[in-house]
C-alpha positions in Angstrom: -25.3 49.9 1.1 -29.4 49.9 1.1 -30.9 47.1 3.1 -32.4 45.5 -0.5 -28.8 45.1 -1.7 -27.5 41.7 -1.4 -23.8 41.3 -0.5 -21.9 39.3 -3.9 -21.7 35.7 -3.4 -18.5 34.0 -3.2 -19.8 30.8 -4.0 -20.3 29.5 -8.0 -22.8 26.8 -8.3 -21.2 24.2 -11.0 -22.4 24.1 -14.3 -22.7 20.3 -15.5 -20.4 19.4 -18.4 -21.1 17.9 -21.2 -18.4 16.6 -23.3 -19.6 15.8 -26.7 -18.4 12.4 -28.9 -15.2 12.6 -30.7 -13.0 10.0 -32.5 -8.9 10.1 -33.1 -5.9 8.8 -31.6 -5.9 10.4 -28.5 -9.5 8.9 -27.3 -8.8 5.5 -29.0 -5.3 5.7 -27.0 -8.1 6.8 -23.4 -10.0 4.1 -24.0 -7.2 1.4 -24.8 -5.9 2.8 -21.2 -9.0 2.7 -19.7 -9.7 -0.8 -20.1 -6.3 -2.2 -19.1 -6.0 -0.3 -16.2 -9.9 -1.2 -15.3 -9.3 -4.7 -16.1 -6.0 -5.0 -14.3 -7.9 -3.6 -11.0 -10.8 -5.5 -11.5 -9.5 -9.1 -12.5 -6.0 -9.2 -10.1 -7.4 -10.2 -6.8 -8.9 -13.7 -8.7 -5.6 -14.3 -10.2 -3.9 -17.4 -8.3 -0.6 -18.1 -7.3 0.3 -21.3 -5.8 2.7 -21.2 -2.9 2.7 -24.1 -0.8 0.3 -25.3 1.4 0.8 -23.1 4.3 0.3 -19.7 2.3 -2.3 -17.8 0.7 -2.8 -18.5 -3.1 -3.9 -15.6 -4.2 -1.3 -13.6 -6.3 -1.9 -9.9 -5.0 -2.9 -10.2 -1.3 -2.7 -7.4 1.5 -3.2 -10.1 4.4 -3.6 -7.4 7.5 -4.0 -10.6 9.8 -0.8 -12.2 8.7 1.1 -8.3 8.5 2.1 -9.4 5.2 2.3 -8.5 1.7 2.3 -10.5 -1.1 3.0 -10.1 -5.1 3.2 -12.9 -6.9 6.5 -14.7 -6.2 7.3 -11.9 -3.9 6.2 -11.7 -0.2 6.8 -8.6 1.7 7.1 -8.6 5.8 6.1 -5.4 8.2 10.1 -5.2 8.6 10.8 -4.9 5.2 8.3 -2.0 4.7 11.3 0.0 3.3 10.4 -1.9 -0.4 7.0 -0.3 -0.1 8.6 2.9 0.8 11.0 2.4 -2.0 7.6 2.1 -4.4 6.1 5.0 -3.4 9.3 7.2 -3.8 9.6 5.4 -7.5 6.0 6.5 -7.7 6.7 10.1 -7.0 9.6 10.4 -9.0 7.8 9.5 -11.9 5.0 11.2 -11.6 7.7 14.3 -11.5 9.6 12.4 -14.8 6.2 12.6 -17.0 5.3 16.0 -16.0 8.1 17.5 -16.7 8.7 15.7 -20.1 4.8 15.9 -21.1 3.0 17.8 -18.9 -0.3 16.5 -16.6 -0.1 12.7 -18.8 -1.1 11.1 -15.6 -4.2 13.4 -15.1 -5.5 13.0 -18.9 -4.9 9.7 -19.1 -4.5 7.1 -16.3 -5.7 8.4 -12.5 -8.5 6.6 -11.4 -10.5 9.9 -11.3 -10.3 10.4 -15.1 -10.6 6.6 -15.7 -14.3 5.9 -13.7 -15.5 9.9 -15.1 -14.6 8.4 -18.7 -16.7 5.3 -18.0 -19.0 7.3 -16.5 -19.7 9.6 -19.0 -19.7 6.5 -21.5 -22.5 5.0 -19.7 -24.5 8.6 -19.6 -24.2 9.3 -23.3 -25.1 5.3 -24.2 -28.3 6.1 -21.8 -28.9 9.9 -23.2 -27.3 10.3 -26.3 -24.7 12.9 -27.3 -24.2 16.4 -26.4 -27.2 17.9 -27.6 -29.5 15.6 -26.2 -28.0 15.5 -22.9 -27.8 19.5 -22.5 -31.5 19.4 -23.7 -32.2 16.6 -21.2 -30.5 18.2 -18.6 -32.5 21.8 -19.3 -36.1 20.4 -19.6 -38.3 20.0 -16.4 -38.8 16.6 -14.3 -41.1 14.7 -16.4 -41.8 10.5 -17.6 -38.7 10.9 -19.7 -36.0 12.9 -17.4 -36.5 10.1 -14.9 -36.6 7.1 -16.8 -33.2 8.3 -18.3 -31.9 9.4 -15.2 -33.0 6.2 -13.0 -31.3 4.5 -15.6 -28.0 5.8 -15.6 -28.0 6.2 -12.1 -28.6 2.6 -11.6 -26.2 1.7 -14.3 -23.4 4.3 -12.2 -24.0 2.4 -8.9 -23.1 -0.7 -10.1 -19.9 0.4 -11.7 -19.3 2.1 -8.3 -20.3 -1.0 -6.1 -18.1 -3.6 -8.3 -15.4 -1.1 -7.9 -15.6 -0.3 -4.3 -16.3 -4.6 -4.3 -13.0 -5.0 -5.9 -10.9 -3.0 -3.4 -11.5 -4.8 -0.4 -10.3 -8.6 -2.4 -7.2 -7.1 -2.5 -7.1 -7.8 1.5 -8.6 -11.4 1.5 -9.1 -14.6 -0.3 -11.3 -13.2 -3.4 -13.7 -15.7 -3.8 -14.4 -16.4 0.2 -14.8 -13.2 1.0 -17.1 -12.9 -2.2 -19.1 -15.2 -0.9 -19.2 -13.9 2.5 -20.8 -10.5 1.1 -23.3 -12.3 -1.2 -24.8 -14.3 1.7 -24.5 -11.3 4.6 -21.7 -13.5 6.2 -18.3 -11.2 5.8 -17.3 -8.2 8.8 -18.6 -5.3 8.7 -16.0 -3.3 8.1 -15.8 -5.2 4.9 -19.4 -4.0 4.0 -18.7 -0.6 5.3 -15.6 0.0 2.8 -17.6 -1.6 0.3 -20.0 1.3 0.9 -18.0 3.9 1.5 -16.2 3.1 -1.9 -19.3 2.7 -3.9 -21.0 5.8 -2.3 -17.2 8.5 -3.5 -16.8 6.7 -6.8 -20.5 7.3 -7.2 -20.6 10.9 -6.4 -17.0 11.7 -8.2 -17.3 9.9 -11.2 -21.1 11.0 -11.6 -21.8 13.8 -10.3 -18.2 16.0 -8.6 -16.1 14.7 -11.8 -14.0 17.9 -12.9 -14.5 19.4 -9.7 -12.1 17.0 -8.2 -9.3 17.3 -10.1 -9.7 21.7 -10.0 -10.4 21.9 -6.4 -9.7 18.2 -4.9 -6.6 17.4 -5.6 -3.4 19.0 -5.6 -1.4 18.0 -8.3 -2.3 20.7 -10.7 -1.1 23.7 -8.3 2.3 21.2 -8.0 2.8 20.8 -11.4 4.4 23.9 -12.5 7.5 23.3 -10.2 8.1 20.3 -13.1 7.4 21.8 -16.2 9.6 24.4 -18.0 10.1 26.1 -21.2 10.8 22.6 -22.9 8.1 21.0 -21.7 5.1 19.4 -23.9 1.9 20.2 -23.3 -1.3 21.0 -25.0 -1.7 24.3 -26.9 -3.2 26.7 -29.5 -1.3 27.9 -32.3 -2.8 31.3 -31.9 -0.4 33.0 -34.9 -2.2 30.4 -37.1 -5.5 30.4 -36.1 -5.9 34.4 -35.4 -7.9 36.2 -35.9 -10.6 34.0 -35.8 -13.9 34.2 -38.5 -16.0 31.7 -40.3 -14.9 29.7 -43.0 -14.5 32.0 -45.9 -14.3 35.2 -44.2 -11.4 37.4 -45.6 -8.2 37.8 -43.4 -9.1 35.2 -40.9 -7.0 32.7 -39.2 -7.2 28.5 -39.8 -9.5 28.6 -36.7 -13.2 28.7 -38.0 -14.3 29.3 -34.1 -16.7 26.2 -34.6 -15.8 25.5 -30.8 -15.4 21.7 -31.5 -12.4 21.8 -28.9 -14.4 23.4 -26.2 -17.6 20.9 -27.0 -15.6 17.7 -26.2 -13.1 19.3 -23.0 -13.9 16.9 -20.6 -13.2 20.1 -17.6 -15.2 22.7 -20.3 -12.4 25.0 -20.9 -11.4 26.7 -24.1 -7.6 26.1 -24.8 -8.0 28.9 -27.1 -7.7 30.9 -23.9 -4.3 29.8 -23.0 -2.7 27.4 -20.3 -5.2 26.6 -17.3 -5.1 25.1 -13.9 -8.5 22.9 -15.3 -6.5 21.7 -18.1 -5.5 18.2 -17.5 -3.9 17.2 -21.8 -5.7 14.8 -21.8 -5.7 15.3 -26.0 -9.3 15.2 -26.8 -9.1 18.8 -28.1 -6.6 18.1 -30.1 -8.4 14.9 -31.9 -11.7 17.9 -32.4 -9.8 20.2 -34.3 -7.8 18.0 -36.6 -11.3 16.1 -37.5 -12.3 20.0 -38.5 -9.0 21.2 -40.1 -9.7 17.8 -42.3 -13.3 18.5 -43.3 -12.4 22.4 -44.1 -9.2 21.4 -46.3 -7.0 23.2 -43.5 -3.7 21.8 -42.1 -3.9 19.5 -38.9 -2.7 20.6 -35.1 -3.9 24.2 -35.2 -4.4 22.5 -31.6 -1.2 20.3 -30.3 1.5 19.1 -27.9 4.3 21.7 -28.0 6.4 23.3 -25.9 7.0 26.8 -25.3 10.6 27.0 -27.1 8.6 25.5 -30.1 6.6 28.1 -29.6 8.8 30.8 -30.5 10.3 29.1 -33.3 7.3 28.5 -35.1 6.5 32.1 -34.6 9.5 33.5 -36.3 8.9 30.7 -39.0 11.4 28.2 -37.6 11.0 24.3 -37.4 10.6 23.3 -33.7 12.9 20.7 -32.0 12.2 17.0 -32.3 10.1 15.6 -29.7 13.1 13.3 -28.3 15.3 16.9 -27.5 12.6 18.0 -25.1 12.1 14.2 -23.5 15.7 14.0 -22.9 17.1 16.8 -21.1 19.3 17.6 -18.1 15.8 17.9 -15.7 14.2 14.7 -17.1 17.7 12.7 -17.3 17.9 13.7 -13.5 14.8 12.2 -12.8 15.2 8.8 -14.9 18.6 8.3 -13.3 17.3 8.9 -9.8 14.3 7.1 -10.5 15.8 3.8 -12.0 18.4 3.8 -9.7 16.1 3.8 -6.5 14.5 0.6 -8.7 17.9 -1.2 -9.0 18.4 -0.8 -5.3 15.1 -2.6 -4.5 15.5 -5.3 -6.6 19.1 -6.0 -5.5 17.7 -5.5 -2.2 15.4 -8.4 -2.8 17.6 -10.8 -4.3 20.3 -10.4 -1.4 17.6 -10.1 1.4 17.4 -13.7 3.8 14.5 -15.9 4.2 15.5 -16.1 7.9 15.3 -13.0 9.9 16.5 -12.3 13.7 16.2 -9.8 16.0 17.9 -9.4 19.2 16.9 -7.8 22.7 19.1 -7.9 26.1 17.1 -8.6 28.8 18.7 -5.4 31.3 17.0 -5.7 34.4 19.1 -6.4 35.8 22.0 -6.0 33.8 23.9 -9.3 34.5 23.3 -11.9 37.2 26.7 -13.1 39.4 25.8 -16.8 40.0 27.2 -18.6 43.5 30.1 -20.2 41.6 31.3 -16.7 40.4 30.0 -17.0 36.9 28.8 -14.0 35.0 24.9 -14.5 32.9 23.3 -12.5 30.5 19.7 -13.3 29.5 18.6 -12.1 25.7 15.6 -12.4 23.8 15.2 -13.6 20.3 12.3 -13.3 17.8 13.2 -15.6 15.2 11.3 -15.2 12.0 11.0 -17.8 9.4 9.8 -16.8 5.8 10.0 -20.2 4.3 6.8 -21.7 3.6 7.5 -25.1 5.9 8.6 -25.1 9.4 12.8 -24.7 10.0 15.1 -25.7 12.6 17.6 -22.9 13.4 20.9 -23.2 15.0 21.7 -21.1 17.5 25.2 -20.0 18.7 27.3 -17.3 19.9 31.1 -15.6 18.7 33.1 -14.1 21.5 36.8 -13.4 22.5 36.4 -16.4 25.0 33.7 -19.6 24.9 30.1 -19.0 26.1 27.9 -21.5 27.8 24.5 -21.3 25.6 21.6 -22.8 27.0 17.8 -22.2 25.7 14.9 -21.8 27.9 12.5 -24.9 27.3 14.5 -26.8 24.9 17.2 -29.7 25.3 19.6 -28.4 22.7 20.6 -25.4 20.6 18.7 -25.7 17.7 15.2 -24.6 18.1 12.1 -24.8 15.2 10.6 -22.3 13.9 6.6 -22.8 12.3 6.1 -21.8 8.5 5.3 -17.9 7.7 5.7 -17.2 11.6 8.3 -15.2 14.4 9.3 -17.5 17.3 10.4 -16.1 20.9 13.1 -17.8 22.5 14.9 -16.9 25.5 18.5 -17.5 25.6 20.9 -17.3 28.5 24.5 -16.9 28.4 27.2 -17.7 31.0 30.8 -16.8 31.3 32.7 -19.0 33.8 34.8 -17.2 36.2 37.4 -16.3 35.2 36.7 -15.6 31.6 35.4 -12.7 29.4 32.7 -10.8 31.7 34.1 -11.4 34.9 36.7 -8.6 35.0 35.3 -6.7 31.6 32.7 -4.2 32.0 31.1 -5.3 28.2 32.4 -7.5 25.9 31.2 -7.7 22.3 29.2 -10.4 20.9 27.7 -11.9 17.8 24.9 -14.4 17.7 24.8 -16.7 14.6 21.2 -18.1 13.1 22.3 -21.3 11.2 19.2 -23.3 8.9 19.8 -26.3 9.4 16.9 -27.4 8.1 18.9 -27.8 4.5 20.1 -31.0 3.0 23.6 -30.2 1.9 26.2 -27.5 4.1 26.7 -25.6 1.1 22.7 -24.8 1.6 22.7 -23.8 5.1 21.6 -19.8 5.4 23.6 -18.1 8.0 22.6 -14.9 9.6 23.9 -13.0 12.3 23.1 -10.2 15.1 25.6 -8.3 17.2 24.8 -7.3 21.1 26.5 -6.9 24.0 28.1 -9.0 27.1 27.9 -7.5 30.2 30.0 -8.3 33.4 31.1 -8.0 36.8 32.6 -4.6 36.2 29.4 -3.1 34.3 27.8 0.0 36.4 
């Protein structure tokens, strides 16, 4: 190698994209998706939800301070985290359900990286015009007009980004205080500096990264394939109807008139023409291109469509492919549905039969038992008692065994003890065996401590819940 020669760059500088206008079903069904998920995210933390005067009434709340999370009617503790866990595997599963039914759905049409790029790209082509006049834009030299445009849009992007990263952080206070807070320089800062942080990604990925996130960002699309099979839908080209390719007229050509309308509007600039591709996220907007151009030419629609690779081979050897509803139902997607829904039923049962009163139970073992002067055996214990109810509770404590207990609690005259709203009470209890009895000659003995509400009007009210430990005595090692 001479010293002139320069070794080959690994690196390719992106080329902007620069989707151009279209109009069908699959960008009217974008933007229908667009602005329900947008307004959802935007307009749930001001939605109230009265729940008493001792809790938060905002209906979607992630109240750090508190360690709680609430949903509407439903209010989640750190303990019951498995609900959230239960969501996220739902979310998974799902996410495996539409691929494998319908390919990368969730990519073309709902993630939040393809939602704020759409609005994004809205905003620029409102500011700049269509294709043409953005490529040309983009092309010329910094001038009066470059800038004006581009100051514009840039402004317009950062407020999108800014109410967006705004919006996040509600979700984990009172909406309006906290709004108020920000407005007059009063809130934390970390509230400011995930407000920032938020503005400053959805700024540079929605502007300016856009299809580089989803090709070299995220992960999904080198996951997907382990979904997808031979039945699955996804976006293609009908090459045995559209090859070979020539201009409208030409003898011996194929339905496609190589006008490149699908490439023009590809939100990732790929050519579907060319086959399956890691870029492609189906999100359908090549599909609505081709059949506005198959209509103008007098040529039949969905030269460019969702099919599947059986269909595939059918329509090649001039066969009708299968119904859409024989590749959504199918062993792989029935698996998923069935494990999916299931996992659902089992949270929702889960939080019908769950308690409002929670108790958790800790043997104090050091030492292990005490042997008092009149030959009695005493176990101390710790209890957090945890009341969910919005309104303080008085709970009832007392204790199964093989033989009576004494129960006495630290600090209070009685064996009830109460509980504040939305909180977890410590309370130490003692327990004595008189000599004689269970724990005097056993080594352990096992017990069960009962929680009674008392706290209800009628005894058919009363919640009950119980914890199992352990009686030590004069024989333990």
């Amino acid at each position: 190698m001479s010293q002139t020669d320069q070794p080959e760059s690994l690196y390719a500088a992106r080329e902007p994209v620069f989707p151009r206008r279209v109009k069908g079903e699959f960008r009217t069904l974008k933007w229908w998706i667009m602005f329900i998920t947008l307004g959802i995210y935007y307009a749930t933390p001001w939605i109230r939800w009265d729940r008493g005067a001792n809790l938060p009434d905002q209906a979607v709340l992630i109240d750090l301070g508190g360690r709680r999370f609430f949903f509407f009617m439903i209010e989640i503790w750190p303990h019951e985290f498995y609900f959230v866990a239960g969501l996220l595997i739902m979310a998974g599963l799902g996410l495996f359900l539409f691929t494998s039914a319908a390919g990368r759905v969730w990519c073309g049409y709902a993630c939040p990286q393809t939602v704020w790029t759409d609005l994004f790209i809205l905003v620029e082509r409102f500011v700049e015009g269509d294709r043409n006049a953005r490529l040309r834009l983009h092309r010329q030299p910094w001038n009066a007009e470059k800038i004006r445009k581009s100051a514009v849009k840039w402004a317009a992007w950062l407020a999108i980004a800014l109410a967006t990263g705004g919006a996040w952080v509600f979700y984990f206070a009172d909406a309006p205080t906290l709004f108020y807070k920000l407005v007059t320089f009063e809130a934390p800062m970390v509230a400011y500096g995930t407000v920032a942080v938020l503005t400053l990604t959805t700024f540079a990925f929605g502007g300016f990264a856009r299809e580089q996130i989803c090709i070299y960002a995220c992960p999904w699309p080198r996951i997907q394939a382990a979904m997808m099979d031979e039945d699955t839908l996804t976006i293609a080209y009908r090459e045995w109807r559209g090859e070979p390719r020539g201009k409208l007229g030409t003898e011996g050509a194929g339905d496609c008139i190589d006008c490149k309308a699908c490439v023009n509007v590809c939100p990732m600039g790929i050519d579907i023409r060319n086959g399956q591709q890691l870029a492609c996220i189906t999100c359908g907007l090549c599909i609505d291109a081709c059949n506005d151009m198959m209509d103008k030419v007098g040529k039949p629609r969905h030269l460019i469509g969702y099919m599947a690779l059986t269909d595939e081979i059918r329509e090649k050897a001039g066969e009708a492919p299968k119904s859409v509803w024989k590749h959504v139902f199918r062993p792989r997607t029935i698996l998923y549905f069935t494990l999916w829904s299931g996992i659902g039923v089992a949270l929702i049962v889960a939080l019908f039969l769950r308690s409002t009163i929670d108790v958790n139970v800790t043997p104090i073992r050091n030492p292990l038992y005490v042997q008092l002067s009149d030959g009695s055996v005493r176990n101390d214990y710790v209890l957090r008692l945890r009341n969910k109810h919005g309104e303080p509770r008085e709970f009832f404590i007392t204790v199964k065994s093989p033989a009576p207990l004494i129960v006495a609690l630290e600090g209070e005259q009685g064996l009830s003890v109460v509980v504040p709203a939305n909180e977890t009470k410590t309370q130490k209890v003692y327990l004595t065996a008189p000599k004689g009895t269970i724990g005097a000659t056993t080594e352990r003995t096992d017990i069960r401590f009962w929680i009674e509400d008392i706290s209800e009007q009628t005894p058919d009210s009363i919640e009950r819940v119980f914890k199992d430990s352990v009686f030590f005595g004069k024989g333990a090692k």
